[in-house]
N, C-alpha and C positions, 0 to 999 in steps of 0.2 A: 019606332020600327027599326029591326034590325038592319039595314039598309040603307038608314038617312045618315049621315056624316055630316057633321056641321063643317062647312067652308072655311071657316078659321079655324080649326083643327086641321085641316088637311095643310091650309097653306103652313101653318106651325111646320108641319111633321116634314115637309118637303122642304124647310129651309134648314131644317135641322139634319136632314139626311145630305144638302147641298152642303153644311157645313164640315161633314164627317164626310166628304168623297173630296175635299177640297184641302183637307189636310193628308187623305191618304194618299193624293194626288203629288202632294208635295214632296216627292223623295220618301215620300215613306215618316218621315219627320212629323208628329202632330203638333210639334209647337210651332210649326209653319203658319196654322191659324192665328195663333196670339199675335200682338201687336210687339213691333219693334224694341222697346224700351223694357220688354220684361220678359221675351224670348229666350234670351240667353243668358238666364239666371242659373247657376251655375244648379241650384236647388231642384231645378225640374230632370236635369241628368239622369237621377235614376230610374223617371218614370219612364214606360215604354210606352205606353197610351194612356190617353184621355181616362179612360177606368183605373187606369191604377192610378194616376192623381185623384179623380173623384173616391175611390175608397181611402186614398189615406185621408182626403179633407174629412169623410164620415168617422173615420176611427178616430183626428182629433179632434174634432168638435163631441164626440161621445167623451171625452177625458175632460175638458173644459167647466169648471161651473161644479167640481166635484169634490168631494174631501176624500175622495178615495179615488184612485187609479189603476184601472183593470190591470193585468198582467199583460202585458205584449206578448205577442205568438211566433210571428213571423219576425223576420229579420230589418223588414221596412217598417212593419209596426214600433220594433225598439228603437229604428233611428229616428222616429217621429216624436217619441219621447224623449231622447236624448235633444234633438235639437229644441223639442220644446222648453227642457229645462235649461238652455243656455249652451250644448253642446256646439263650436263652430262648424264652418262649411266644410275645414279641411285643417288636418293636424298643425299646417304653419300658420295656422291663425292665433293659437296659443301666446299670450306674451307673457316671459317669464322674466320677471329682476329679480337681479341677486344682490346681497347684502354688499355695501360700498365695504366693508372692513374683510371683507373673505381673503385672506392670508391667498397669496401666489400660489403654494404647492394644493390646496385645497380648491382654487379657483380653476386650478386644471383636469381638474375631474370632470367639471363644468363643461364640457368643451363642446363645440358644436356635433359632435356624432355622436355623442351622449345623450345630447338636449335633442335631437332629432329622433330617436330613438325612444327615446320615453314619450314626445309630445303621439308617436303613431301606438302607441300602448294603450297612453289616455284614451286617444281619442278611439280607439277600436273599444275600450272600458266604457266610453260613453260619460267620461267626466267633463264637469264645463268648467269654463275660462278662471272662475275662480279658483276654486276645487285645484285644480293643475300649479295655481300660481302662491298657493298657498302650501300646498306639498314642496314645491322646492324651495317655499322660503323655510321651511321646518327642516327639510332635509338639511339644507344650507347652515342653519342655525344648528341644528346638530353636532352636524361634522367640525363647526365651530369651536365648540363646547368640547368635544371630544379633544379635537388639536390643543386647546387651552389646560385642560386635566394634562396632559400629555406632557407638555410641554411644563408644565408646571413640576412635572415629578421625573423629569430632564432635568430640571435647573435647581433642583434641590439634590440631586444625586450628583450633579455636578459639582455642587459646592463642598456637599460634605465630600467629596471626591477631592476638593483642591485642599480644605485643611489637611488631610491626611497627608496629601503631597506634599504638603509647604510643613508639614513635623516631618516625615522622612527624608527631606532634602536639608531641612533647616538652609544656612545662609546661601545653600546651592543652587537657589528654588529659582531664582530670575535667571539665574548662568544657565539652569542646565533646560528653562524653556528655550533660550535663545539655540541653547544647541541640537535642540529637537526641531525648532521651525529654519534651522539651519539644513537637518539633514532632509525636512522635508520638501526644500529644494533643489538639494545635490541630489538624492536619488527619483526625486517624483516630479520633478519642473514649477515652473512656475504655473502651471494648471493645477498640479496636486494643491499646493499652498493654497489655492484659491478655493479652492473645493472646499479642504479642510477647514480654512475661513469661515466662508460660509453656511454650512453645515455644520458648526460649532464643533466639527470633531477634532479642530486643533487644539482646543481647547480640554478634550477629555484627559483625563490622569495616565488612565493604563494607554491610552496611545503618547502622551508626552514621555511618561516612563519608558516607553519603549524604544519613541527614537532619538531620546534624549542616551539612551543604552548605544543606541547604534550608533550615533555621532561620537561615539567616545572610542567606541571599540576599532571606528573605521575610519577616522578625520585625525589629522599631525595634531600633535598636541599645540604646537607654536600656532594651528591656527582655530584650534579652540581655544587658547590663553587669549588671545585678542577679542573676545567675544565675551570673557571674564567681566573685562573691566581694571583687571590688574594683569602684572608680570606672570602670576601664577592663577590656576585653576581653583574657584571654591571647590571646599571639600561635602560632602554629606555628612551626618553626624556617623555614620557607619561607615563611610572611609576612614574621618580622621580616627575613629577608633579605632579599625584594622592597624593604620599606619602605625599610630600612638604603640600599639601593642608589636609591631615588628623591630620599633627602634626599643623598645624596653626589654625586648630579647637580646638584646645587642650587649657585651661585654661592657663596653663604654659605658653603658647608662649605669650599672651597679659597680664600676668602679670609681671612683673622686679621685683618684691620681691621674686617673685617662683625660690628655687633653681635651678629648671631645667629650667629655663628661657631661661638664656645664650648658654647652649647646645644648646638647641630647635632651636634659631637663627641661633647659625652655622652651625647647621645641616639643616635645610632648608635651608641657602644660599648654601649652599653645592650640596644641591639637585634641584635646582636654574641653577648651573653652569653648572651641568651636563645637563641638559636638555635644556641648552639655547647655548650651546656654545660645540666646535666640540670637 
């Protein structure tokens, strides 16, 4: 009969209804109902009521047990699959290690507003904990590989870079680096020197040519001679040939009566050897 109600359905439905006035009761909160120890799991956050947890538990148990997985719709539908796949609670749950060999100037790329920044990327993308720590060890590895090519076609440019300098300078070649990281003191401090140092650009050709140029043109000779090694400056093979060729314009040299004849000779064969021979 339309009329009868069975007694254990009613009391069902009134304990169920005491249940839902006793969470609404509670500040408005429905996890008030849950028990202590799982109340305040950060996971339940997004739900506003009891229905919308009971429809995400329905939407992922419908994806469970499947070899295909529906498309998500909704916005809570996608992070229910995201966390299913291993997505964390929250973007600092990501842990990323980076390769122990990551060079200093590439390790600061790295840096904590970087890594925080991409970890809220991922996790708005919905990538999980793997996925995340796997991209920045390939990134990582990368950027590696790249600084090493790099570095490698540095140091081959630099070399042929230094024979070239050490045939243009021939025996002047250790004189006139000293008188370049000379001047890279007198005019730039001992912070430039270190710079240069470090960043191997003390070491480039056309910057030692350069201010091995300006120590010459701007420093006493008597105390670039002491940086020689000797009483006098080496020469370039293009000096002593300059010089070679001023004194053989000289009177004296093409005459052999001229007292200073005989010098003049030796001293341009002299100036001769230096610029023809290593």
């Amino acid at each position: 009969m339309p009329n009868d109600v069975a007694p254990a359905d009613t009391a069902d439905n009134a304990e169920a209804v005491s249940v839902t006035e006793k969470s609404t009761d509670a500040g408005g909160d429905w996890r008030a109902s849950l028990s202590e120890d799982i109340r305040e799991n950060p996971s339940f956050s997004k739900f506003k009521d009891v229905n919308g947890l009971a429809a995400s538990y329905v939407n992922l148990q419908s994806h469970l047990g499947r070899d295909k997985i529906a498309k998500p719709v909704t916005d809570s539908d996608w992070d229910d699959v995201y966390e299913f796949l291993g997505r964390p609670e929250s973007p600092e749950k990501y842990e990323i290690e980076l390769p122990e060999n990551l060079p200093e100037e590439i390790a600061g790329q790295f840096n904590d507003e970087t890594l925080s920044s991409f970890k809220q990327e991922a996790h708005k993308l919905g990538l999980n904990a793997e996925q995340v720590k796997s991209l920045v060890a390939w990134q990582a590895g990368n950027m590696i590989n790249q600084h090493e090519a790099y570095k490698g076609i540095i140091d081959q440019s630099m070399e042929q870079g230094e024979i070239a300098l050490k045939a243009e300078w021939g025996r002047a070649y250790d004189q006139n680096v000293k008188f370049a990281h000379k001047a890279f003191v007198k005019y730039g401090g001992e912070q430039l020197a270190a710079k240069m140092e470090a960043s191997g650009m003390g070491n480039d050709p056309d910057v030692l040519r350069a201010f091995a140029n300006i120590a010459k043109t701007t420093m006493a000779d008597k105390d670039l001679a002491g940086m020689s090694g000797g009483t006098q400056m080496a020469l370039t093979p293009e000096e002593a040939r300059a010089e070679a060729a001023t004194i053989m314009s000289h009177p004296a040299y093409t005459d052999k009566r001229h007292p200073e004849h005989n010098s003049m000779v030796k001293k341009v064969q002299a100036l001769f050897n230096q610029a023809y021979t290593d």
